[in-house]
C-alpha positions as CSV (number, residue, x, y, z in Angstrom):
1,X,81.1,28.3,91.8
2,X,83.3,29.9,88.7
3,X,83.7,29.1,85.2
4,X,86.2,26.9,82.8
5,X,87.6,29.4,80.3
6,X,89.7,28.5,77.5
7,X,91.5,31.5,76.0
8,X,91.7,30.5,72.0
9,X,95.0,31.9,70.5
10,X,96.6,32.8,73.6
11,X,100.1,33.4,73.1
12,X,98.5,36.5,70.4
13,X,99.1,40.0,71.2
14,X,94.9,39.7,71.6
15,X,94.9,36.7,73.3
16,X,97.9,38.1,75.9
17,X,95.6,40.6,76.4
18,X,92.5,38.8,77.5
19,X,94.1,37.0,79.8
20,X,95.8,40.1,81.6
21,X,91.8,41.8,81.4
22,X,90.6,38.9,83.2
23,X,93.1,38.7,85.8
24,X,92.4,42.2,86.3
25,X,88.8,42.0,86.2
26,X,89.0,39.0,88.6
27,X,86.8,37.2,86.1
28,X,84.8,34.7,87.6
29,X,87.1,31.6,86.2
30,X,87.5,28.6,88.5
31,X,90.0,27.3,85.6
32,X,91.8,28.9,82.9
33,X,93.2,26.9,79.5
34,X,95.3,28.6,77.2
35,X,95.0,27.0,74.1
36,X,97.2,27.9,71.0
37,X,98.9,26.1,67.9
38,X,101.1,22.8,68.3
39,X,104.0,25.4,68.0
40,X,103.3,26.4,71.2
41,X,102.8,23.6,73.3
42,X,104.2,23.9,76.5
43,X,105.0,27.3,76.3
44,X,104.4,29.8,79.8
45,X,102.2,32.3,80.0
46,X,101.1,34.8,82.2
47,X,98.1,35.3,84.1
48,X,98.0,37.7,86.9
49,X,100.6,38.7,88.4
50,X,101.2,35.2,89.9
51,X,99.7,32.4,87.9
52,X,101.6,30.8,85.1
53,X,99.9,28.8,82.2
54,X,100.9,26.5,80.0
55,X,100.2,26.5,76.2
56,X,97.7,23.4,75.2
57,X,97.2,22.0,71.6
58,X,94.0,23.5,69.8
59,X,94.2,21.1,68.1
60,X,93.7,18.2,70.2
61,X,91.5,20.0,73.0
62,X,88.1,18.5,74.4
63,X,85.8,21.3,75.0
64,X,83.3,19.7,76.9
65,X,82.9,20.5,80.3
66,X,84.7,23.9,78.9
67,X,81.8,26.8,80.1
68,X,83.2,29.8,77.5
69,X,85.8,29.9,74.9
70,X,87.1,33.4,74.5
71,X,88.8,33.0,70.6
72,X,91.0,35.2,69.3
73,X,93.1,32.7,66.9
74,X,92.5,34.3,63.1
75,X,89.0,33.8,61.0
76,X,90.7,30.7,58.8
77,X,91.1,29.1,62.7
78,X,88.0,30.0,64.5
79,X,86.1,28.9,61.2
80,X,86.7,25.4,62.2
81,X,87.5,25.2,65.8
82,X,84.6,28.0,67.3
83,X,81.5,25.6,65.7
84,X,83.4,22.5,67.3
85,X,83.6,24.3,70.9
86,X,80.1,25.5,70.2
87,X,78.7,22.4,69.2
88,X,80.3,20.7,72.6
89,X,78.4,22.9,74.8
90,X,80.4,25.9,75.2
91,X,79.7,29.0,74.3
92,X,82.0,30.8,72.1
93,X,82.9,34.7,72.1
94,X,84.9,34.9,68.7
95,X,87.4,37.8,68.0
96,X,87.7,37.3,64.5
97,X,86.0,38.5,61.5
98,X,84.6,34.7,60.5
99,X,81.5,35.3,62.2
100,X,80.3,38.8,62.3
101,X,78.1,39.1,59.4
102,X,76.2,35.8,60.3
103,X,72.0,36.7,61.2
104,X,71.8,34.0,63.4
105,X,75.3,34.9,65.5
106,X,74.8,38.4,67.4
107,X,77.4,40.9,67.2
108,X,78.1,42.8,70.8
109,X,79.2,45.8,72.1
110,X,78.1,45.7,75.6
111,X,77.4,49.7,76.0
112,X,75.5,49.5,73.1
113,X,73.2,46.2,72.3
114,X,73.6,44.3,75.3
115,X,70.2,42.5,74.7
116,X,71.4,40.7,71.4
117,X,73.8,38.5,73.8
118,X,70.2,36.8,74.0
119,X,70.7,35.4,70.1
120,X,73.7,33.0,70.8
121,X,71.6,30.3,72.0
122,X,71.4,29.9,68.2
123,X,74.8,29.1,67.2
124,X,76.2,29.0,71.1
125,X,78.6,31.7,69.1
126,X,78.6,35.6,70.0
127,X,80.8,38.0,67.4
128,X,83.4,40.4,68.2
129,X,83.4,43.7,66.0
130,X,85.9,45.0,64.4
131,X,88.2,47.2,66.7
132,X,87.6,50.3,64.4
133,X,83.8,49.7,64.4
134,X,83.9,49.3,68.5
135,X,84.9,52.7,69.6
136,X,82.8,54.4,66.8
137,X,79.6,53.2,67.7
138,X,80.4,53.4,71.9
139,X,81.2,56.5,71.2
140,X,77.8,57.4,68.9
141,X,75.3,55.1,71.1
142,X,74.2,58.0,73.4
143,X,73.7,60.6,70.3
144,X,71.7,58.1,68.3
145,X,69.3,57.2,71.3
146,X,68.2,60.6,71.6
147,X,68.4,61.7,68.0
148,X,68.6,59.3,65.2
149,X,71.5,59.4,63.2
150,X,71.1,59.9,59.3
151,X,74.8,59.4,58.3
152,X,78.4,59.3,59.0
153,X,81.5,59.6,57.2
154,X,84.2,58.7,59.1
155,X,88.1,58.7,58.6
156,X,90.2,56.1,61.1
157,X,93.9,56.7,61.6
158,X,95.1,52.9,63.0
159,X,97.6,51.6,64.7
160,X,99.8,48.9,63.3
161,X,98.5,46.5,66.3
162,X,96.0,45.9,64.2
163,X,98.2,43.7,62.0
164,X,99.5,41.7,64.9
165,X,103.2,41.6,66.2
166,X,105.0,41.2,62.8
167,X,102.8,44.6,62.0
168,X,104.8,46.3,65.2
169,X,108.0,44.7,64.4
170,X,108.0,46.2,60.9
171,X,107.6,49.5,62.2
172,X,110.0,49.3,64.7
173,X,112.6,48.2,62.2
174,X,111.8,50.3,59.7
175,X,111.7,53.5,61.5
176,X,115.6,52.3,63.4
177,X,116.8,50.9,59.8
178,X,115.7,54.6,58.7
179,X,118.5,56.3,60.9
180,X,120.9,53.9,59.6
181,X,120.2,54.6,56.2
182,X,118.9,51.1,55.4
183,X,116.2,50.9,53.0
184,X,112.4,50.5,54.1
185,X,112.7,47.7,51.4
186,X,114.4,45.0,53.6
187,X,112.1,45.2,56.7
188,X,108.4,45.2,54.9
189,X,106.6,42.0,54.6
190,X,103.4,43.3,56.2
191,X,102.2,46.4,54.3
192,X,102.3,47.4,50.7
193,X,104.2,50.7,51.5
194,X,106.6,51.8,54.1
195,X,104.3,52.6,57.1
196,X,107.6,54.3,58.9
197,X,106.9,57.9,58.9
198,X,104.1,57.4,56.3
199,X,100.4,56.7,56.8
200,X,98.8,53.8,54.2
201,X,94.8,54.7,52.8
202,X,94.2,50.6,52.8
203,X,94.0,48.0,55.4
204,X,92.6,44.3,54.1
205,X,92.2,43.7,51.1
206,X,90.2,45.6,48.3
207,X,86.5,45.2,46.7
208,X,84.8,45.6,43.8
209,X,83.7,49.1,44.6
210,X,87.1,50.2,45.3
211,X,86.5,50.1,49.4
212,X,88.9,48.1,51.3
213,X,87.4,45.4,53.9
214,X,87.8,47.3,56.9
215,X,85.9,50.0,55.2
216,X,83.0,47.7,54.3
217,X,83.4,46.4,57.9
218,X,82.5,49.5,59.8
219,X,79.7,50.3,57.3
220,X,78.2,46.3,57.7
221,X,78.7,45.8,61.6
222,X,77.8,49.9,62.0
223,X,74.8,48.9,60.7
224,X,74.3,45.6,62.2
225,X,74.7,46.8,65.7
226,X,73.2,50.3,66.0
227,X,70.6,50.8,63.2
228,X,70.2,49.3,59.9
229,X,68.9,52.6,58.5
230,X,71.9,54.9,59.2
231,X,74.4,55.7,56.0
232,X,77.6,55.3,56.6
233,X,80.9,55.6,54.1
234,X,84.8,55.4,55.9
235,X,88.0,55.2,54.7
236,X,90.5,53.7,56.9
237,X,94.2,54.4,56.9
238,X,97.2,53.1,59.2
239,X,99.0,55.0,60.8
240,X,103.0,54.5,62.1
241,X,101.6,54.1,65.9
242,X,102.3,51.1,67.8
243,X,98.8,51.3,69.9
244,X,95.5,53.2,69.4
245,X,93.3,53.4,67.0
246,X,91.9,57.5,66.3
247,X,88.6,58.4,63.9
248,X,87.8,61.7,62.8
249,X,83.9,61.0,62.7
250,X,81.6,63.6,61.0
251,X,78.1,63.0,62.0
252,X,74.4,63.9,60.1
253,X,71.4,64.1,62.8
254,X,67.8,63.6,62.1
255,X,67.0,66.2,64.2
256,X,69.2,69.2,65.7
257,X,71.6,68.2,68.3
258,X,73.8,71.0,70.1
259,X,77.3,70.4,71.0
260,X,76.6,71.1,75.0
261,X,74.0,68.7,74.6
262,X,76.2,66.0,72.8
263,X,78.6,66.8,75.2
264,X,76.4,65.8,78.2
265,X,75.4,62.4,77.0
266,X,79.0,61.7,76.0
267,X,80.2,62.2,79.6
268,X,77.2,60.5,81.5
269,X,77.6,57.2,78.7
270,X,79.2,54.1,80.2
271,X,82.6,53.7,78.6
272,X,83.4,57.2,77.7
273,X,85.5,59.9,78.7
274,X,85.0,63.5,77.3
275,X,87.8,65.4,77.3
276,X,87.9,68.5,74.9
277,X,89.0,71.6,76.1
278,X,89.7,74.2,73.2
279,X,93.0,74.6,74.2
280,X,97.1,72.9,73.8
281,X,96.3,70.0,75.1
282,X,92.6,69.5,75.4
283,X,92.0,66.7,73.5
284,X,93.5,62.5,73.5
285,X,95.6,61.0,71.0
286,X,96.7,57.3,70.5
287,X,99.7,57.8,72.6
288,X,97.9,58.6,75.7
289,X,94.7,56.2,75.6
290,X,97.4,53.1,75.3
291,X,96.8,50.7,78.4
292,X,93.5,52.4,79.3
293,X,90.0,50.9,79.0
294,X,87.7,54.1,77.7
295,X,87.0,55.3,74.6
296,X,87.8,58.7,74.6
297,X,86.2,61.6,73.2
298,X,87.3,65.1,72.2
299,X,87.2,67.9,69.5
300,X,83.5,67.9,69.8
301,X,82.1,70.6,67.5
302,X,79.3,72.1,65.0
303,X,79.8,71.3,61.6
304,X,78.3,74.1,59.9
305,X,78.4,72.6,56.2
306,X,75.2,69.9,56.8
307,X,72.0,70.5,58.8
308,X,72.2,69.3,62.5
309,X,75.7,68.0,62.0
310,X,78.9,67.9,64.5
311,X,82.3,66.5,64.6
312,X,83.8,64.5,67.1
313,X,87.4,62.7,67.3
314,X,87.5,59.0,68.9
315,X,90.0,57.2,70.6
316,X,91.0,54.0,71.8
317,X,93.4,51.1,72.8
318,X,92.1,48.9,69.6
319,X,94.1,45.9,71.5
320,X,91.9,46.7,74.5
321,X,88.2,48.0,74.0
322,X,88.8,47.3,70.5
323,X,89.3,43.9,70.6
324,X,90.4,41.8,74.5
325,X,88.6,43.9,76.7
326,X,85.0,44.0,75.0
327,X,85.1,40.2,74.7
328,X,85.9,40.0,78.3
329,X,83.0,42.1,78.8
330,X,80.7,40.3,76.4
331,X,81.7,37.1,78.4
332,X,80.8,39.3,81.8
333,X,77.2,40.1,80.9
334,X,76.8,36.6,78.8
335,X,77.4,34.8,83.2
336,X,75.2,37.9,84.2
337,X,72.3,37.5,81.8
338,X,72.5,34.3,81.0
339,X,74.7,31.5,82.5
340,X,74.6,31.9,86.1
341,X,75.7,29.1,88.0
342,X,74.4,27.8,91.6
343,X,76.7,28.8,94.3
């Protein structure tokens, strides 16, 4: 016996995604709801190579009888419809930022804290990190459980993705208007500078102590997941790439830590591929991880300026692991652990 999934924000660049992972993954889904905005009511949709869905009205949607929403709508959205599909029995796996920082909602990474899934019965909600946050601490799990992490100071290079499709769309335009001599001027709505040919040292918006969001993300929901105790300070940039999210991650160890060693548990961690071979070639960029499911490891190396620290360089499909495919697998180990149905 399989589940009823609705798919919140479906016709997103997220929300496209989940349902392609699940049709892959042969998710265990008896029925499938997309659900999006009036706008889009009636509109088809793809899932699997075969099936075809049609867009319902959020709006209007009874969740009961609905087994697990998988929401990927925007926080100001899943704000008010995640507690209304929670609170109608179904248990919610929200993409968005609304929820994260909530101690009574757990935040996931399946390779990582698999046992907090146990915490939704609280709020019948489970939180989705931050794509940036997702691949760091995959990728720093299997160091940390062998010796403790002091701090990290990482530095993210993101693809415009993140922003969405009018975020890809502006840097396709800008980068053709560029060889047409048009100015950057009359195709940016998204970003505060030209991200053509640039990179941009701010994503959200900025606080008090001059850190952006998405900085103070990684250092909340760093800590959240993995260790409360572990310092960590980022700065996040985009970067003109369509897909993939890359961190340059500099990392202080209680305790000394070789690079063959950290190699080792890298390559025997669920989720990760090592490559890094000091050589052309021996390493991942953003290009080459797009469409794939890892995070991907390379450039791992002593850093001889701290006490028991190395460097590493992270990679992954942030519309993927970073966001679709880790709420998939949230949802995955939520029937596994948790929600199993008679046959």
């Amino acid at each position: 016996m399989g589940y009823k999934v609705a798919v919140i924000g479906a016709t997103g660049n997220v929300g496209r995604e989940v349902l392609s992972i699940m049709a892959e993954r042969n998710f265990p889904a008896d029925q499938v709801v997309a659900l999006a905005s009036h706008r889009s009511i009636g509109r088809e949709i793809s899932y699997g190579e075969d099936a075809v869905l049609q867009v319902q009205d959020l709006a209007t949607y009874d969740f009961a009888g609905t087994d697990i929403a998988l929401s990927s709508p925007g926080a100001k959205v899943s704000a008010e419809f995640s507690p209304k599909a929670a609170k109608a029995g179904c248990v919610v796996i929200d993409n968005t930022s609304q929820f994260r920082m909530d101690p009574d909602i757990p935040l996931v990474v399946p390779e990582v804290n698999p046992e907090a899934i146990a915490g939704y019965t609280k709020r019948n909600i489970i939180a989705n990190p931050n794509c940036s946050t997702i691949q760091m601490v995959v990728a720093l799990k299997p160091l940390h459980d062998i010796v403790p992490i002091k701090r990290i100071v990482v530095s993210t290079y993101q693809s415009v993705s993140g922003g969405g499709k009018s975020a890809m769309d502006e840097l396709f335009n800008q980068t053709r208007g560029i060889f047409v001599n048009e100015p950057a001027e009359q195709h940016r709505e998204n970003f505060t500078k030209q991200i053509a040919f640039n990179v941009i040292p701010h994503i959200d918006i900025f606080m008090d102590d001059g850190s952006t969001k998405e900085e103070w993300k990684m250092v909340a929901e760093t800590r959240k997941i993995l260790d409360p105790d572990i310092a960590v300070t980022a700065t996040c940039v985009r970067a003109p790439v369509f897909v993939g999210h890359a961190e340059a991650i500099n990392i202080e160890f209680d305790g000394p830590l070789s690079e063959d060693k950290a190699r080792a548990l890298l390559k025997s961690a669920p989720g990760i591929v090592v490559i890094d071979h000091r050589a052309n070639e021996g390493y991942v960029t953003p290009q080459e991880c797009a469409g794939e499911d890892a995070v991907f490891v390379s450039r791992i190396r002593k850093d001889p300026t701290v006490e028991n620290g190395l460097n590493i360089w992270v990679v992954s499909d942030n519309l993927r692991k970073g966001a679709a495919l880790n709420t998939v697998q949230i949802a995955e180990e939520l029937i596994r652990l948790h929600l199993r149905k008679a046959a």
